[in-house]
Biopython code that builds the backbone (N, CA, C, O; Angstrom):
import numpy as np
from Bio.PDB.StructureBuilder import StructureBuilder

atoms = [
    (1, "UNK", "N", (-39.658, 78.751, -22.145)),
    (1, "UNK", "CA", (-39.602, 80.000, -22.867)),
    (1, "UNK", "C", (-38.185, 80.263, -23.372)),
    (1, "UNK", "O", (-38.009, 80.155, -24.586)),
    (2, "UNK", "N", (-37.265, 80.558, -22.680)),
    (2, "UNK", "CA", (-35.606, 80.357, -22.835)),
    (2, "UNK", "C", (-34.864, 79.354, -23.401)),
    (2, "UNK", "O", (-33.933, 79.558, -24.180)),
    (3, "UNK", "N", (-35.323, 78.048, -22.959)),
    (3, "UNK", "CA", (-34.659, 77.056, -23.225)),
    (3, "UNK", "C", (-33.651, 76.520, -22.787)),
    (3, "UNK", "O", (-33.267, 76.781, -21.647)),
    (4, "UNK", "N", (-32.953, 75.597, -23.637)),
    (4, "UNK", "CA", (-31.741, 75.590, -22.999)),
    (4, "UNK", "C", (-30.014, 76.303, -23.101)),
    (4, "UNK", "O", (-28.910, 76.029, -22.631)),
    (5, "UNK", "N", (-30.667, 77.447, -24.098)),
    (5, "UNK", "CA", (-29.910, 78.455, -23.812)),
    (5, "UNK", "C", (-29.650, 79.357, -22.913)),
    (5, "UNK", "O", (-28.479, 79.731, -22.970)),
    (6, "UNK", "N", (-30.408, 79.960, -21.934)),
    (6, "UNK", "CA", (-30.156, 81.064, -20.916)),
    (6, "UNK", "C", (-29.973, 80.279, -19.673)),
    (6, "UNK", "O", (-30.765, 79.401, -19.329)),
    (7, "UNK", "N", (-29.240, 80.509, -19.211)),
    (7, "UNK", "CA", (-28.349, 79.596, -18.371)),
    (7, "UNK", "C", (-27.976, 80.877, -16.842)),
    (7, "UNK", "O", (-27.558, 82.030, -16.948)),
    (8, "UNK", "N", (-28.257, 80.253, -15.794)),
    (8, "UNK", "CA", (-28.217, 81.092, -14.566)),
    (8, "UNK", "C", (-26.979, 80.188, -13.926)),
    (8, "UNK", "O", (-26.772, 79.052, -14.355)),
    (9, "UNK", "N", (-26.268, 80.699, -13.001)),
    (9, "UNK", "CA", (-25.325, 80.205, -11.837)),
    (9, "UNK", "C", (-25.760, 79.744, -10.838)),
    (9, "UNK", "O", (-26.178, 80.401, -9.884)),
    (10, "UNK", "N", (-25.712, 78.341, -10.939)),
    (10, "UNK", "CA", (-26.279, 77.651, -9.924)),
    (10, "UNK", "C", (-25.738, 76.758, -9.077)),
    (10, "UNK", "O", (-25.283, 75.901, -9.835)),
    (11, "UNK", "N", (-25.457, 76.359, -7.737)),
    (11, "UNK", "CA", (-26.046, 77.288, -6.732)),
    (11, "UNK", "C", (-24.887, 79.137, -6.875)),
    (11, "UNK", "O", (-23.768, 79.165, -7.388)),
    (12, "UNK", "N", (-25.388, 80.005, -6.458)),
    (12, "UNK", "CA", (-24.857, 81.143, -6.583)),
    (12, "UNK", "C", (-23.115, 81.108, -6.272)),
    (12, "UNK", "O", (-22.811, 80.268, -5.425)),
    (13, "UNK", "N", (-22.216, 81.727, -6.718)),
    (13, "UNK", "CA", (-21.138, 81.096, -6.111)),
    (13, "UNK", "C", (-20.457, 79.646, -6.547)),
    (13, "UNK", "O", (-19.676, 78.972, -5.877)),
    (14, "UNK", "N", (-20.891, 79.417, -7.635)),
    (14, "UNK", "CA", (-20.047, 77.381, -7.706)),
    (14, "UNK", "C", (-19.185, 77.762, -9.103)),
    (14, "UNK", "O", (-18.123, 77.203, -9.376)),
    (15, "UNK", "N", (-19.733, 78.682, -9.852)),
    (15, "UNK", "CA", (-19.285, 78.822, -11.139)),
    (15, "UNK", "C", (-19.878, 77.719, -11.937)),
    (15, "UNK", "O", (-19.259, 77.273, -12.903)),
    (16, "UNK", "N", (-20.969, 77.280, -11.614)),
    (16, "UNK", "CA", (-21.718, 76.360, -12.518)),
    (16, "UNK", "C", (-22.664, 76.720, -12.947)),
    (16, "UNK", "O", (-23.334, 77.305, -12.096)),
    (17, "UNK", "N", (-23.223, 76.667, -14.126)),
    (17, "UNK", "CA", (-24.445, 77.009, -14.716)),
    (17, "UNK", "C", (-25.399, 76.294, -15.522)),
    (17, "UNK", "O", (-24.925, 75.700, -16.490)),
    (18, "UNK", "N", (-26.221, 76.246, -15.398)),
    (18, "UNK", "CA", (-27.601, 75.394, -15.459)),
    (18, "UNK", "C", (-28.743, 75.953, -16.061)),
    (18, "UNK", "O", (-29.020, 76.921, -15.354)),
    (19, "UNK", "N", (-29.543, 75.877, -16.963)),
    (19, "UNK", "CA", (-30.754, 76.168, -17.569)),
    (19, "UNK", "C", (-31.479, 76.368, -15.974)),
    (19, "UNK", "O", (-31.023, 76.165, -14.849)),
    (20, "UNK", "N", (-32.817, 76.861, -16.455)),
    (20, "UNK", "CA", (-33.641, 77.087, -15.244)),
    (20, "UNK", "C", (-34.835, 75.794, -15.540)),
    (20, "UNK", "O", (-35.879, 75.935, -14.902)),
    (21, "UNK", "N", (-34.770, 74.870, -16.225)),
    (21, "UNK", "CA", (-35.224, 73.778, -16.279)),
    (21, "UNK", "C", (-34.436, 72.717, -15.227)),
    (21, "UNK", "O", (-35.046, 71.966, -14.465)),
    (22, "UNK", "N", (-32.976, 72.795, -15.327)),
    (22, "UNK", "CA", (-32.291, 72.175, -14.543)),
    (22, "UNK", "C", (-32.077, 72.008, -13.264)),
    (22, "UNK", "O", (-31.864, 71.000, -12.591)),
    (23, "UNK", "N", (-32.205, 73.753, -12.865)),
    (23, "UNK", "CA", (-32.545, 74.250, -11.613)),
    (23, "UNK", "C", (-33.373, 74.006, -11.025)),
    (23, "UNK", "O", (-33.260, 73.806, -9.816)),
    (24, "UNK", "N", (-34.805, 73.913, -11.831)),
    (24, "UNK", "CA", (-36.176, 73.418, -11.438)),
    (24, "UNK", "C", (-36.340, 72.247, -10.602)),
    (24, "UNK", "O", (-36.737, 72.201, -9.437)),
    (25, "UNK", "N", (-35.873, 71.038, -11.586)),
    (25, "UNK", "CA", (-35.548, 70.106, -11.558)),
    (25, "UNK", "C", (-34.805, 69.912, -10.156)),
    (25, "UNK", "O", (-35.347, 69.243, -9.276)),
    (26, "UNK", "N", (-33.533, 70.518, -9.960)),
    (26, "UNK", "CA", (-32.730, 70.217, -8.949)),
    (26, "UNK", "C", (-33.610, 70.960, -7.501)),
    (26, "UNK", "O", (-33.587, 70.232, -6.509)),
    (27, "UNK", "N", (-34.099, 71.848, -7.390)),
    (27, "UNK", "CA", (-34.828, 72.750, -6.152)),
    (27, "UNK", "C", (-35.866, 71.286, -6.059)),
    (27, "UNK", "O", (-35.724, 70.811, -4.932)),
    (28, "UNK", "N", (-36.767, 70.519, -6.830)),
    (28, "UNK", "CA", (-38.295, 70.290, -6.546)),
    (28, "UNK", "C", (-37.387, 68.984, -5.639)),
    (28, "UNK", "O", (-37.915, 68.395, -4.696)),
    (29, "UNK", "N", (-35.734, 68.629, -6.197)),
    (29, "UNK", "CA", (-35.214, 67.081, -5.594)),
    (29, "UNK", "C", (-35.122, 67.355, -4.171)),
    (29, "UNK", "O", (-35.527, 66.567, -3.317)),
    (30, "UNK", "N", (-34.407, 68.857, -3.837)),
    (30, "UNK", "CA", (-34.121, 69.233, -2.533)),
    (30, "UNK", "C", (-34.867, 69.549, -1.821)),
    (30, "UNK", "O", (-34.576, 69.569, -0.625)),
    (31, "UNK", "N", (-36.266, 69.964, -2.312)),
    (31, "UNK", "CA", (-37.644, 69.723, -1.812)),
    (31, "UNK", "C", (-38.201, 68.779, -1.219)),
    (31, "UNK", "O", (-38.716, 68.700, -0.104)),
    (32, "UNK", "N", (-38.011, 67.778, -2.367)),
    (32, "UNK", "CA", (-38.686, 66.255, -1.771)),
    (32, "UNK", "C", (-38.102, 65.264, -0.764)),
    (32, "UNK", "O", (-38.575, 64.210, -0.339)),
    (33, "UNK", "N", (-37.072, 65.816, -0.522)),
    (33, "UNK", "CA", (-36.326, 64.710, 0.237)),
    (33, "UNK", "C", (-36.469, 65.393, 1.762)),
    (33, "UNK", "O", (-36.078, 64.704, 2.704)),
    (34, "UNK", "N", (-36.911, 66.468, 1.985)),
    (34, "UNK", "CA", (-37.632, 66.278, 3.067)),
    (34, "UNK", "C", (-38.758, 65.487, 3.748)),
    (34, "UNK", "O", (-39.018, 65.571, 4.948)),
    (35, "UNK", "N", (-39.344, 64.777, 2.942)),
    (35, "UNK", "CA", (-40.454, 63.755, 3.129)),
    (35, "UNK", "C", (-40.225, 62.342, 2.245)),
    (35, "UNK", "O", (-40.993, 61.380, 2.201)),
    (36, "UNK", "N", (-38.826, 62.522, 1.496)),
    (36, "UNK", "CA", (-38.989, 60.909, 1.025)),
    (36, "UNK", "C", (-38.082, 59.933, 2.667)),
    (36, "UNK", "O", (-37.917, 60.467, 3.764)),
    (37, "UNK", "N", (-37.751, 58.781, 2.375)),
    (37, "UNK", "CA", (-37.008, 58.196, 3.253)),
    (37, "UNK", "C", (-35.654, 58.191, 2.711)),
    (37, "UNK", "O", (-35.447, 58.147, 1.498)),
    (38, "UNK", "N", (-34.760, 58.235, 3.556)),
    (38, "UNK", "CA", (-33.543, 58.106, 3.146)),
    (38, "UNK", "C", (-32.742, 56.625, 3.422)),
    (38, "UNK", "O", (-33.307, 55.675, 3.963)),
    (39, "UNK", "N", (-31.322, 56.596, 2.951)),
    (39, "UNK", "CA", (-31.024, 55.319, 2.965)),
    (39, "UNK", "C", (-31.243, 54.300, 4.494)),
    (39, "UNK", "O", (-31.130, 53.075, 4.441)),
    (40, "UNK", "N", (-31.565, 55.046, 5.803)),
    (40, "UNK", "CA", (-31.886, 54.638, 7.018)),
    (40, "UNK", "C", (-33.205, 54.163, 6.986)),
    (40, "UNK", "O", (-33.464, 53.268, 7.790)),
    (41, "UNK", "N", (-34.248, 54.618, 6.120)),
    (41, "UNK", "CA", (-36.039, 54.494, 6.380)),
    (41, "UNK", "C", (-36.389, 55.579, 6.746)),
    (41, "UNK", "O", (-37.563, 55.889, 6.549)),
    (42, "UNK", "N", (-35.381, 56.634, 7.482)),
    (42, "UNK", "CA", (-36.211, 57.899, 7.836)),
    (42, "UNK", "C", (-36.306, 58.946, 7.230)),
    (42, "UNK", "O", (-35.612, 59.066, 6.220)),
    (43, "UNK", "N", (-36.967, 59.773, 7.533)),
    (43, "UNK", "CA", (-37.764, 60.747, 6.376)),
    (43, "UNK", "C", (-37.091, 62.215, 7.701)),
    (43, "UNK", "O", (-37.612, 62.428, 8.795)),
    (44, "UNK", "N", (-36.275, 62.726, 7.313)),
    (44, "UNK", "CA", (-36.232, 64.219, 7.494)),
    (44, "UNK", "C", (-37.217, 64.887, 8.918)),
    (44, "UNK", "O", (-37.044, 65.224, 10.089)),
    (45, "UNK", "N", (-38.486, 64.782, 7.733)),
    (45, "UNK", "CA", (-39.566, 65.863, 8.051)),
    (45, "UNK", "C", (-40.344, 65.060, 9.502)),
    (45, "UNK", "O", (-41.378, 65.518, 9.986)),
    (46, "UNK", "N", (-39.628, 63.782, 10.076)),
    (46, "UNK", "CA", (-39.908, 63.738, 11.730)),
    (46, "UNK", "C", (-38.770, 63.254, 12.530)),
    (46, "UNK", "O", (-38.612, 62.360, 13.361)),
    (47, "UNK", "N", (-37.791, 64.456, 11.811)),
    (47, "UNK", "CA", (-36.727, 64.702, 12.374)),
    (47, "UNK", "C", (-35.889, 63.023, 14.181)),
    (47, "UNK", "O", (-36.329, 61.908, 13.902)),
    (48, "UNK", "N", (-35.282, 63.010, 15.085)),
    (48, "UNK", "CA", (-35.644, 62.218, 15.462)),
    (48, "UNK", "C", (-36.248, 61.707, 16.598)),
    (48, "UNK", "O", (-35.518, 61.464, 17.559)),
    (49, "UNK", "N", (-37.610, 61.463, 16.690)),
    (49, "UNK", "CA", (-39.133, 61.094, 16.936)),
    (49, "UNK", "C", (-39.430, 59.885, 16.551)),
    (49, "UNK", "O", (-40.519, 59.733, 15.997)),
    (50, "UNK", "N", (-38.896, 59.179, 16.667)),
    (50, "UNK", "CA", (-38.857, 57.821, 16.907)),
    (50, "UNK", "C", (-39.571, 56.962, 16.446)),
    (50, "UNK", "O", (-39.309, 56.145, 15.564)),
    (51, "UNK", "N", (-41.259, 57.234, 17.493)),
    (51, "UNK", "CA", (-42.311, 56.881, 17.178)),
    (51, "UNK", "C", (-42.908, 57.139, 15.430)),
    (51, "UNK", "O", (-43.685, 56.377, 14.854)),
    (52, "UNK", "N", (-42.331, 58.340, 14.870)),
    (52, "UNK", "CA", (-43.120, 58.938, 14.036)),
    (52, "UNK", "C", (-42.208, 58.102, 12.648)),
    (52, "UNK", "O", (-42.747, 57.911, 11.558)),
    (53, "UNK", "N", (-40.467, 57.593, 13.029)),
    (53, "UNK", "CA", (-39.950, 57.387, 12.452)),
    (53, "UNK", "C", (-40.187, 55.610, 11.907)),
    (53, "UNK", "O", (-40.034, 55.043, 10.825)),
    (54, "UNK", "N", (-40.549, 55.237, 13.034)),
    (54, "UNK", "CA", (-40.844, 53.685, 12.924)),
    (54, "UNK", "C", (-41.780, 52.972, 13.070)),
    (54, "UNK", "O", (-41.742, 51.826, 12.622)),
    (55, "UNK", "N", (-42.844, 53.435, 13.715)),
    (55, "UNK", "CA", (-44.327, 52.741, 14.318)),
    (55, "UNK", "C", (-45.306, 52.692, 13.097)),
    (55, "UNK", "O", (-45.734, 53.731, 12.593)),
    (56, "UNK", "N", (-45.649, 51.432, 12.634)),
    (56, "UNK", "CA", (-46.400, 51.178, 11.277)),
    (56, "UNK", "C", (-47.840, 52.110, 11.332)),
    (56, "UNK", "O", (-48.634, 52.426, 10.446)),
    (57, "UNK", "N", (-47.796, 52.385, 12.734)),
    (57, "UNK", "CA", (-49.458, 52.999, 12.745)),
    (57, "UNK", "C", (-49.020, 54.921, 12.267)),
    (57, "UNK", "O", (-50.000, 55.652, 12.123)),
    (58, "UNK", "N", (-47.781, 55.476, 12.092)),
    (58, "UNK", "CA", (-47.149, 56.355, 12.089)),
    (58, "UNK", "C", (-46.845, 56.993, 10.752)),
    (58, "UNK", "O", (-47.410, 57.844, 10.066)),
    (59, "UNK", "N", (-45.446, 56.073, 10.603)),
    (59, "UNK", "CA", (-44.443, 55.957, 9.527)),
    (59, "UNK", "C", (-44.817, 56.416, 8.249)),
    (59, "UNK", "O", (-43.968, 57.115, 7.696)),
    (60, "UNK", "N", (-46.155, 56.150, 7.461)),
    (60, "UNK", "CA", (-46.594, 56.377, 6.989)),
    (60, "UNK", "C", (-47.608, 57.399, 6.383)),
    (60, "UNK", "O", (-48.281, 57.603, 5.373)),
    (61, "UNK", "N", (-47.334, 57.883, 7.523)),
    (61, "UNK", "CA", (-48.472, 59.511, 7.512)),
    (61, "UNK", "C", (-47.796, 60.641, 7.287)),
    (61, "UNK", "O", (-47.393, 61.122, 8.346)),
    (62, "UNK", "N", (-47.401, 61.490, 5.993)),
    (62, "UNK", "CA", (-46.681, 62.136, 5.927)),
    (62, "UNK", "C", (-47.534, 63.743, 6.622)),
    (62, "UNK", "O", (-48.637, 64.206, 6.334)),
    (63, "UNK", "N", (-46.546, 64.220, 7.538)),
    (63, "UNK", "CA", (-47.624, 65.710, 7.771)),
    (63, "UNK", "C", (-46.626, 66.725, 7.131)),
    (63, "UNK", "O", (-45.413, 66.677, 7.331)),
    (64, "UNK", "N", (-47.355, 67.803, 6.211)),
    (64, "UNK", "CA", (-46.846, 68.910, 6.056)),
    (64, "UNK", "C", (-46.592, 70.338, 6.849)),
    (64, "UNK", "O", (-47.351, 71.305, 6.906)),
    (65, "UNK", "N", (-45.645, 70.214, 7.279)),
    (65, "UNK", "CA", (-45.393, 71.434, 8.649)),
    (65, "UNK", "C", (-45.373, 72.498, 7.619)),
    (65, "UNK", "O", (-45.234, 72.394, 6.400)),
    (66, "UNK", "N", (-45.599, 73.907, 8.623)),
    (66, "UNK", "CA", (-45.522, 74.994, 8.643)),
    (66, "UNK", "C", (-43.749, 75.591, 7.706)),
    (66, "UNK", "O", (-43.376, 76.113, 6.655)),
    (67, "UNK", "N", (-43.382, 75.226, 8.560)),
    (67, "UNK", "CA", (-41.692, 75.317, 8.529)),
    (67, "UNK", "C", (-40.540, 73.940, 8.608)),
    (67, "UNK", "O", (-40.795, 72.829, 9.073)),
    (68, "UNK", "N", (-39.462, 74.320, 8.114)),
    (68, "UNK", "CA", (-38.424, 73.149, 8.632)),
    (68, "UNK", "C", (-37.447, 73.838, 9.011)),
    (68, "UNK", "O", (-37.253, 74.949, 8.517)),
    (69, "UNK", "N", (-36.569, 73.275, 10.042)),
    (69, "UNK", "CA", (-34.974, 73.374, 10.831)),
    (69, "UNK", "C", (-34.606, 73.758, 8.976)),
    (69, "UNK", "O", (-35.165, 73.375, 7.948)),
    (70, "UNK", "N", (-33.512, 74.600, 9.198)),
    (70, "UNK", "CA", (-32.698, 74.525, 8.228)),
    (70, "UNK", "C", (-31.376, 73.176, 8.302)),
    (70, "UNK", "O", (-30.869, 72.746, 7.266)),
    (71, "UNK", "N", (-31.005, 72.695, 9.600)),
    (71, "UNK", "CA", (-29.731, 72.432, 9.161)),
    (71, "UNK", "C", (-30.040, 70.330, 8.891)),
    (71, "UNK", "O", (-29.283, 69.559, 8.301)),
    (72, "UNK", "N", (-31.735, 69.912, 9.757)),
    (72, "UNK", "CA", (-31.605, 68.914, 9.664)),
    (72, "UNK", "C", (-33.561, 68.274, 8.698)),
    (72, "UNK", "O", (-33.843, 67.185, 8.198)),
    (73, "UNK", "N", (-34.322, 69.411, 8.823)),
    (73, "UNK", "CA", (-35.402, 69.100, 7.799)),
    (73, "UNK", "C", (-36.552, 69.045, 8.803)),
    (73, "UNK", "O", (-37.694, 69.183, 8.366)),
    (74, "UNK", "N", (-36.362, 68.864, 10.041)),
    (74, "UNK", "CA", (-37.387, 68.468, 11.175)),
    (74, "UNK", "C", (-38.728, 69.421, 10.351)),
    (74, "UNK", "O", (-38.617, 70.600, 10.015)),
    (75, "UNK", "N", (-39.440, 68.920, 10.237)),
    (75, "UNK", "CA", (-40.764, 70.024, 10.404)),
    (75, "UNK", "C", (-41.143, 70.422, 11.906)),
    (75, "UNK", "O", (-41.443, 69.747, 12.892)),
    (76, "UNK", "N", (-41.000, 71.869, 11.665)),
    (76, "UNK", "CA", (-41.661, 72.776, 12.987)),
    (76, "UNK", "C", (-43.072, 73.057, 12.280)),
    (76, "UNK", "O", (-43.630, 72.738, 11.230)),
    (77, "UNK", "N", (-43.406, 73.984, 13.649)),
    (77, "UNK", "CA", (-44.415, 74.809, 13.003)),
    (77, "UNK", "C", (-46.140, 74.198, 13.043)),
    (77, "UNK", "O", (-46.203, 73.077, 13.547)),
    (78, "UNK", "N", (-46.967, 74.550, 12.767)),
    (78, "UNK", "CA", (-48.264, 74.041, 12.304)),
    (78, "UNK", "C", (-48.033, 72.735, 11.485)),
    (78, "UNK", "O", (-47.215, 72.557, 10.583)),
    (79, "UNK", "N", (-48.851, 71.947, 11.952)),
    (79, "UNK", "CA", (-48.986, 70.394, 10.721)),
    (79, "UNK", "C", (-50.292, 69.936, 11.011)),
    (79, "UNK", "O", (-50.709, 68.779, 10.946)),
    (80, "UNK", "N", (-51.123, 71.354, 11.461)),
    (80, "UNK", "CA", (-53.074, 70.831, 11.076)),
    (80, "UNK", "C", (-53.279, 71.802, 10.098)),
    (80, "UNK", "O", (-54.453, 72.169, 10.040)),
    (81, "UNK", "N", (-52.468, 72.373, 9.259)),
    (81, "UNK", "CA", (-52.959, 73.417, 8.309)),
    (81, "UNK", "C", (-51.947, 73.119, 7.247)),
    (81, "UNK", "O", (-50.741, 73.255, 7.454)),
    (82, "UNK", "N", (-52.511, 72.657, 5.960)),
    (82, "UNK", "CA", (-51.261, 72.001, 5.060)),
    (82, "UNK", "C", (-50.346, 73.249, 4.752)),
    (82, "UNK", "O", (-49.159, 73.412, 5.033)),
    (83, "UNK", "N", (-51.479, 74.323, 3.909)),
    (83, "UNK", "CA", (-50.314, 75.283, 3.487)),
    (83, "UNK", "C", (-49.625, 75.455, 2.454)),
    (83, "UNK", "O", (-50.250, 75.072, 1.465)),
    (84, "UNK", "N", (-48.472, 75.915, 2.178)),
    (84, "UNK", "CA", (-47.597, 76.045, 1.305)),
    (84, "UNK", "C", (-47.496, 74.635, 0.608)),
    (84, "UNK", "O", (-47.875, 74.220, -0.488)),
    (85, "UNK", "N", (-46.611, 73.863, 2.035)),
    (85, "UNK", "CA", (-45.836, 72.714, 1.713)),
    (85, "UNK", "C", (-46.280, 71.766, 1.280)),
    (85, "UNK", "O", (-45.464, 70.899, 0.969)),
    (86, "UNK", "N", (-47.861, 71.454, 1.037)),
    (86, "UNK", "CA", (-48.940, 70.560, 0.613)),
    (86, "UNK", "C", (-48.410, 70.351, -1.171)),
    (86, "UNK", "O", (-48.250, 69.337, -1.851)),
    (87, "UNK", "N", (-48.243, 71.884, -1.494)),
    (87, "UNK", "CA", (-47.545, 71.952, -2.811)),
    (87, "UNK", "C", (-46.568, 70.640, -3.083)),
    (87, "UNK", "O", (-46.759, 70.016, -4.127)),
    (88, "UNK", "N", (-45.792, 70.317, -2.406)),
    (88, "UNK", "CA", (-44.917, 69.735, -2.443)),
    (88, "UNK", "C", (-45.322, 68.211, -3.318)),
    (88, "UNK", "O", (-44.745, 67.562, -4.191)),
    (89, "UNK", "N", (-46.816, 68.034, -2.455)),
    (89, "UNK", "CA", (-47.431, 66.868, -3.622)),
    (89, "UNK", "C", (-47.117, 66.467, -4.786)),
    (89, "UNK", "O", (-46.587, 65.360, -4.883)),
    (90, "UNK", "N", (-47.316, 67.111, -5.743)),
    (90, "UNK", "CA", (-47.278, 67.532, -7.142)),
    (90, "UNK", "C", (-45.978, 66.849, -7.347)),
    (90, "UNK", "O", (-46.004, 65.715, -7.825)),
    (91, "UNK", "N", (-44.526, 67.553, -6.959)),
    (91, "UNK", "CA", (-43.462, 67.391, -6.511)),
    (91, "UNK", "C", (-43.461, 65.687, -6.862)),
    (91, "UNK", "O", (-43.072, 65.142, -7.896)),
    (92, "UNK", "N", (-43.814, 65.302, -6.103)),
    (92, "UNK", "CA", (-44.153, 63.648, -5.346)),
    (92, "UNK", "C", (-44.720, 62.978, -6.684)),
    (92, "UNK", "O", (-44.032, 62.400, -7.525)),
    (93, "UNK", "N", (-45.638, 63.101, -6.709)),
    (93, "UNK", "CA", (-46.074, 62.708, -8.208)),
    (93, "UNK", "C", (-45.163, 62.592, -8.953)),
    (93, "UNK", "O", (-44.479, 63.583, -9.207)),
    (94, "UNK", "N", (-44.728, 60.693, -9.834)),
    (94, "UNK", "CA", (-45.105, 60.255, -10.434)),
    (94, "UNK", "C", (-44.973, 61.554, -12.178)),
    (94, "UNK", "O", (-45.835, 62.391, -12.446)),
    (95, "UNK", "N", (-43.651, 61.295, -13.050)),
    (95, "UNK", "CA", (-44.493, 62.022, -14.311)),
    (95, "UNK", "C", (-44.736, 61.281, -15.291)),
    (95, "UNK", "O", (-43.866, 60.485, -15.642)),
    (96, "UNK", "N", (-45.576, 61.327, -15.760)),
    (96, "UNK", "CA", (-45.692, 60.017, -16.841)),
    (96, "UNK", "C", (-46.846, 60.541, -17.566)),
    (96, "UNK", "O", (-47.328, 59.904, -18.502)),
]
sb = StructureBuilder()
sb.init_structure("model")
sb.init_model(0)
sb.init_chain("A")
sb.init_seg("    ")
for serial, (resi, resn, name, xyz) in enumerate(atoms, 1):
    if name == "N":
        sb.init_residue(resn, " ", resi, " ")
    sb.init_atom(name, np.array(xyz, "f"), 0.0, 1.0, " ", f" {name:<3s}", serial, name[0])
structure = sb.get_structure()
């Protein structure tokens, strides 16, 4: 709607500013990397759980918690009820 003219301060405080396309963009990355793997193989969102981090019968099962730790991504919370964070799918997807 705006484009890439209206431009917000992003993150609040940096003196940088960014379309809200950009922003978009940057929130869905800081999103996803709670469940992608990082340069170790492990994924955030089973914080460290060992089993959940390495066991082939595991590793692979992403669950969407309720909540996450703020300072390290762990999912707390419910992970038999997707929820919010199921959203995150979409996210995950592939645009093409």
């Amino acid at each position: 709607y705006y484009g890439d003219d209206f431009k917000i301060e992003y993150p609040t405080g940096s003196g940088q500013f960014l379309s809200i396309d950009a922003i978009a963009d940057e929130l869905a990355l800081r999103l996803t990397r709670l469940f992608r793997r990082d340069e170790k193989g492990h994924r955030p969102v089973f914080g460290d759980h060992e089993k959940l981090q390495n066991d082939p019968h595991f590793k692979d099962y992403v669950p969407f918690y309720e909540y996450f730790h703020g300072d390290n991504g762990r999912g707390v919370g419910a992970s038999h009820q997707t929820g919010w964070t199921g959203l995150v799918a979409k996210l995950l997807q592939p645009n093409g």
